[in-house]
GUTI-943846 format. One record per residue (C-alpha): residue number from 0; z, y, x negated. Coordinates in nm, 3 decimals, always signed. Each point is the difference from the previous one (the first is absolute). Example, Ala and Ser with C-alpha at 12.3 -4.5 7.8 and 13.67 -1.06 7.14 Angstrom:
@vofi 0; z +0.780; y -0.450; x -1.230
@vofi 1; z -0.066; y +0.344; x -0.137
This chain:
@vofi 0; z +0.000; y +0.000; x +0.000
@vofi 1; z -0.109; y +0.327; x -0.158
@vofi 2; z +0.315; y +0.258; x -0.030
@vofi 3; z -0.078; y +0.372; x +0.067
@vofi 4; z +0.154; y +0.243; x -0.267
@vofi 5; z +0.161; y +0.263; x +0.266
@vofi 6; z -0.004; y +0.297; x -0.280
@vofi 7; z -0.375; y -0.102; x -0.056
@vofi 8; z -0.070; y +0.002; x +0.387
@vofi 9; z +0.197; y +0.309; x +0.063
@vofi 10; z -0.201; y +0.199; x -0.321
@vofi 11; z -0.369; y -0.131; x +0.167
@vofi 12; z +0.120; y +0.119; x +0.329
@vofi 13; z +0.107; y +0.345; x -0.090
@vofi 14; z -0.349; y -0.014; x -0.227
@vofi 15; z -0.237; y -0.009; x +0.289
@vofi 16; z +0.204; y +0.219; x +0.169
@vofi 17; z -0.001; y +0.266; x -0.267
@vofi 18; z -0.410; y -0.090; x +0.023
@vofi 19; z +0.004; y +0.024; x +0.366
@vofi 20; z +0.220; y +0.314; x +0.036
@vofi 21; z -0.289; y +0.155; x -0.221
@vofi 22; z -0.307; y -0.077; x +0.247
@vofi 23; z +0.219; y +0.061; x +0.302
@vofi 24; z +0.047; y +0.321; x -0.094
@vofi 25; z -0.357; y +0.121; x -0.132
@vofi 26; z -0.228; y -0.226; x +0.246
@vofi 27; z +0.239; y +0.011; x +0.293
@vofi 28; z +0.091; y -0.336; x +0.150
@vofi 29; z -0.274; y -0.034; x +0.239
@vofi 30; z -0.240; y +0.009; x -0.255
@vofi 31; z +0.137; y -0.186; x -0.261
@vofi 32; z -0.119; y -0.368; x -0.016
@vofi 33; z +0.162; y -0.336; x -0.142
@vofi 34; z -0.274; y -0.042; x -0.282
@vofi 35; z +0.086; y +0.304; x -0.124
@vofi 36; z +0.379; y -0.049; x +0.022
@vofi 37; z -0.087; y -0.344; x -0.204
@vofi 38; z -0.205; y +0.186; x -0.248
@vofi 39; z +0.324; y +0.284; x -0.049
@vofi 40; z +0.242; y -0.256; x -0.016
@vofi 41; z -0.222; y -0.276; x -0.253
@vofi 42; z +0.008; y -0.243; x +0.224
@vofi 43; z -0.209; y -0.275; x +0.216
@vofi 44; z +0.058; y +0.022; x +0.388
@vofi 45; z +0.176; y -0.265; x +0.004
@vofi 46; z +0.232; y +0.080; x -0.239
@vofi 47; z +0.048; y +0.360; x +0.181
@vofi 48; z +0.113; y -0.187; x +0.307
@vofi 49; z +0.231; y -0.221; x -0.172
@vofi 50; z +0.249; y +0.303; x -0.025
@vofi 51; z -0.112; y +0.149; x +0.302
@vofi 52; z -0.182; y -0.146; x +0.339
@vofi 53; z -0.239; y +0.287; x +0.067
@vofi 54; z -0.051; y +0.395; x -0.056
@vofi 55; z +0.265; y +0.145; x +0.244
@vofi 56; z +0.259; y -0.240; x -0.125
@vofi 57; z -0.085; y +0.176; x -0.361
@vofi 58; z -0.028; y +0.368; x +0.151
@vofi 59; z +0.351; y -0.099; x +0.203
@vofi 60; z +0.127; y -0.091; x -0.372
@vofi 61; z -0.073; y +0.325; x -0.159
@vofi 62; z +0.135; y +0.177; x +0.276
@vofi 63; z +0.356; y -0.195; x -0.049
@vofi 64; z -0.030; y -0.012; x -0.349
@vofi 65; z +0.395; y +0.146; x -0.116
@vofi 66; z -0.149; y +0.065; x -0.352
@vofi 67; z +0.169; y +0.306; x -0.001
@vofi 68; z +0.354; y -0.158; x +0.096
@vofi 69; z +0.005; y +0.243; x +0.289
@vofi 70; z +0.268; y -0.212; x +0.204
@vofi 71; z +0.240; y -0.016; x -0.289
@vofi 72; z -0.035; y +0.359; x -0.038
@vofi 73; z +0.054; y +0.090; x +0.393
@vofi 74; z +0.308; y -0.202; x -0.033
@vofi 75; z +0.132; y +0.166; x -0.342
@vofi 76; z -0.073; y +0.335; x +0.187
@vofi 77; z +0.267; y -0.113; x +0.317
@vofi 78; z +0.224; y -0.110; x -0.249
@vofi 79; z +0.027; y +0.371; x -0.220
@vofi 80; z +0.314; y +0.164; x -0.008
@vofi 81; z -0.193; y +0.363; x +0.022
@vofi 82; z -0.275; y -0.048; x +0.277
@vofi 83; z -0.153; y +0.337; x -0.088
@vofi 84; z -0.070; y -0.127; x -0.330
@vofi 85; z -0.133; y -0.296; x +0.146
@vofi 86; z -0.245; y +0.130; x +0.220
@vofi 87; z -0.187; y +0.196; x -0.244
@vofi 88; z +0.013; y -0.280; x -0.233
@vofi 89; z -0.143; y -0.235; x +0.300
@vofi 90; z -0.244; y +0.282; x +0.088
@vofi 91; z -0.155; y +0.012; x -0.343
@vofi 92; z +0.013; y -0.391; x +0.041
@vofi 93; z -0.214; y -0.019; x +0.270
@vofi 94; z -0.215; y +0.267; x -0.117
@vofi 95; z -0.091; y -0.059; x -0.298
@vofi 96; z -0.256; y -0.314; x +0.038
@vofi 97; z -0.230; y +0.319; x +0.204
@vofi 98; z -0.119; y +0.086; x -0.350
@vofi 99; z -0.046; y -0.321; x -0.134
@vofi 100; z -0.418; y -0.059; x +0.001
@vofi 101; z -0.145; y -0.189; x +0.342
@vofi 102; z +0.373; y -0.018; x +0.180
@vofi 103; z -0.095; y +0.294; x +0.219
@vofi 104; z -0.360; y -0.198; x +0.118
@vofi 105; z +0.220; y -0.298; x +0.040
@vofi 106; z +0.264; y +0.143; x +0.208
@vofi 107; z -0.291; y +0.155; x +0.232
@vofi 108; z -0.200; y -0.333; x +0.023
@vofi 109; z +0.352; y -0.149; x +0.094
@vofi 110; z +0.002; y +0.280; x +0.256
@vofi 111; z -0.311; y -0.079; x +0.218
@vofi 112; z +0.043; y -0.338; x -0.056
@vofi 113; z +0.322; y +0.011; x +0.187
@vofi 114; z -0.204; y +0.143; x +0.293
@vofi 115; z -0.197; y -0.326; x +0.040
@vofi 116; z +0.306; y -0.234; x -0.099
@vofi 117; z +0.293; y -0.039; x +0.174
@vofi 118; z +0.146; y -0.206; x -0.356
@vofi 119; z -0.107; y +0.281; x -0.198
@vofi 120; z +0.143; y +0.243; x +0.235
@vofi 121; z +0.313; y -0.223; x +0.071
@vofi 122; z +0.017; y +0.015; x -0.400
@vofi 123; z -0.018; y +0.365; x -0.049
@vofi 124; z +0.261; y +0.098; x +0.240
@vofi 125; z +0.265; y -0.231; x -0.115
@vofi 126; z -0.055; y +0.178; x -0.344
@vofi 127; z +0.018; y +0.318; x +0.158
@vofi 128; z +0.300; y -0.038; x +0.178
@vofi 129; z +0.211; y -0.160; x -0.309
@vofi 130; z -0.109; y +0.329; x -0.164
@vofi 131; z +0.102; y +0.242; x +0.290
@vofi 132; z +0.317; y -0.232; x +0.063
@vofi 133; z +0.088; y +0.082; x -0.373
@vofi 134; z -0.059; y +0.361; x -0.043
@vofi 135; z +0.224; y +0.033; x +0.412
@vofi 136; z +0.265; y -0.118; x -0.158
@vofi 137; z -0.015; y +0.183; x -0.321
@vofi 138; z -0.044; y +0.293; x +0.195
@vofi 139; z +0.312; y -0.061; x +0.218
@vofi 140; z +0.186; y -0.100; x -0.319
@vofi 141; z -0.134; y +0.350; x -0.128
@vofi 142; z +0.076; y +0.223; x +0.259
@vofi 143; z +0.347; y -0.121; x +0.063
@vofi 144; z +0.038; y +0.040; x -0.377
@vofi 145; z -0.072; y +0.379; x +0.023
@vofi 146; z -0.317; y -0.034; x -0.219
@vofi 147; z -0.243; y +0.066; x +0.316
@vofi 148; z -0.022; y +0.233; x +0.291
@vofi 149; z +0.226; y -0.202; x +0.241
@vofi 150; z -0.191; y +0.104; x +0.290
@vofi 151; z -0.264; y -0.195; x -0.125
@vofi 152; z -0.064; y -0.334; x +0.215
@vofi 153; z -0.042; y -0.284; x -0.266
@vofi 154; z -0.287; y -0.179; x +0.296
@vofi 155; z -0.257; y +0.323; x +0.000
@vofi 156; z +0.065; y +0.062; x -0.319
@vofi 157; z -0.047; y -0.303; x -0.160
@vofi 158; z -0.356; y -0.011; x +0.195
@vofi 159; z -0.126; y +0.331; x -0.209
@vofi 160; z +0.143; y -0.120; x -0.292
@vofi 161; z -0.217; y -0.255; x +0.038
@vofi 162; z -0.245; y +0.186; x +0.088
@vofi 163; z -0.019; y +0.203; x -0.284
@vofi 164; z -0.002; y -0.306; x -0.214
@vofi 165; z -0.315; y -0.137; x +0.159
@vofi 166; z -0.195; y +0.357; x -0.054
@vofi 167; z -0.028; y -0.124; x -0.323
@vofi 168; z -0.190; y -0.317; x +0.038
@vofi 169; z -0.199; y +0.171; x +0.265
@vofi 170; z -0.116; y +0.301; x -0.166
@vofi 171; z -0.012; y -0.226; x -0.348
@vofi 172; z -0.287; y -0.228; x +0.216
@vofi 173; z -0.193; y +0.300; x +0.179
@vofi 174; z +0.019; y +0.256; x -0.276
@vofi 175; z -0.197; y -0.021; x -0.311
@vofi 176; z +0.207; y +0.286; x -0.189
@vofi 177; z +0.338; y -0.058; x +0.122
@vofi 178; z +0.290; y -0.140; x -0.289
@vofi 179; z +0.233; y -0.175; x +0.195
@vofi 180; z +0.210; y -0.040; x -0.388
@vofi 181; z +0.012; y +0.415; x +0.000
@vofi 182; z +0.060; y +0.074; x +0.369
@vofi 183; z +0.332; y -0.264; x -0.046
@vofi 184; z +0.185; y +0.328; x -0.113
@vofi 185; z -0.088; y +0.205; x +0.322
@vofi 186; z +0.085; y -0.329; x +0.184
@vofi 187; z +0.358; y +0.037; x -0.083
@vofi 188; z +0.028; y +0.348; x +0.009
@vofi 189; z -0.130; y +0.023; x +0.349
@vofi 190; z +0.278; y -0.332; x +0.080
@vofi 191; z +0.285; y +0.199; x -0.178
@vofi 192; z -0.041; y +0.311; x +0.189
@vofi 193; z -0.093; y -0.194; x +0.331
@vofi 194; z +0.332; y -0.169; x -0.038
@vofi 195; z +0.199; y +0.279; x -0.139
@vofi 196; z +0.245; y -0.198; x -0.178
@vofi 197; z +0.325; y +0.224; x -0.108
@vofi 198; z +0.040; y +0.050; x -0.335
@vofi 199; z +0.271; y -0.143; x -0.210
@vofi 200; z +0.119; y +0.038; x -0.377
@vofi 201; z -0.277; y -0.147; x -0.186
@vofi 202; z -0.247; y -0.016; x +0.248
@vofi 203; z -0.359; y +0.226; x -0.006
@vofi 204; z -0.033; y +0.224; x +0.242
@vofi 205; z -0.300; y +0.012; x +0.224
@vofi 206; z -0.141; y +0.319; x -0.166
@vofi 207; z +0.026; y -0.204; x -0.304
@vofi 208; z -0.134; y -0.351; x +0.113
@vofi 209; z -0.372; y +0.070; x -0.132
@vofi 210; z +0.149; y +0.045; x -0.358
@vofi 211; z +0.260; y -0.278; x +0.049
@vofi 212; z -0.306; y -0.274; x +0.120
């Protein structure tokens, strides 16, 4: 009986997904075909579907793909004794992969594909909502720590957070000249004085935030 190496399986999955990932995101999913996943990934059909049993399954992959170890850093974020600290921390987290090359594409493709897929969709929504769960709390955690405007309601709130987050990707995937790395700053900024957390000893003020980031 042949024995499977599980590191060996586990590096050739996350290989055609890295390959995959890259054709989702410039051909779109639609338009991307299995012989050419085969030829990005360096392998025979049949091979390909040894890992995986057709193209959604792999597109369905990428899209849970915790690379990133995002759920170990939601749950290091609940966990912070200083939730302010934590948010921005979380925020850069989850905003930093908008300047990483085809992650903004991807994140769109994901988008309309969630139109036409109720796994995709079902997919997308549970990640949203661990990340909107995650910044409520900090909020609450933040507000009733004096560090935010109390009046504040940690549900709305988290929603433009969020949405602020996501301008990124979307103007990263429709605009040809914007930076998402150098509008990261302004990001914050706009968070810090959206949230107007008190200042303490130590802390930077919101007038000063664009020097402090």
């Amino acid at each position: 009986m042949r024995t499977v190496d599980p590191a060996k399986h586990q590096a050739r999955r996350r290989h055609i997904l890295g390959a995959a990932a890259t054709l989702f995101a410039e051909k779109g999913y639609e338009r991307t075909t299995t012989a050419e996943l085969c030829k990005a990934a360096g392998m025979s059909a049949g091979a390909l579907f040894h890992y995986f049993p057709n193209k959604r399954a792999i597109f369905l992959a990428v899209l849970e793909d915790d690379g990133d170890g995002k759920a170990e850093r939601l749950a290091r974020a609940r966990s912070a004794d200083d939730p302010w600290q934590a948010l921005l921390d979380l925020v850069d987290f989850l905003a930093a992969p908008a300047a990483e090359p085809l992650v903004p594409q991807l994140v769109m493709e994901a988008m309309v594909q969630a139109y036409r897929d109720a796994d995709i969709e079902a997919l997308l929504s549970r990640g949203n909502a661990e990340e909107r769960a995650t910044i409520e709390a900090l909020l609450a955690k933040a507000a009733a720590a004096g560090r935010i405007d109390p009046g504040l309601e940690p549900g709305p709130t988290a929603t433009w957070v969020l949405a602020l987050i996501a301008s990124l990707y979307t103007s990263a995937a429709t605009t040809p000249d914007f930076d998402p790395a150098e509008q990261l700053s302004t990001l914050r900024l706009i968070l810090r004085r959206f949230l107007r957390a008190q200042a303490r000893p130590g802390d930077a003020s919101p007038a000063s935030a664009r020097g402090a980031d």
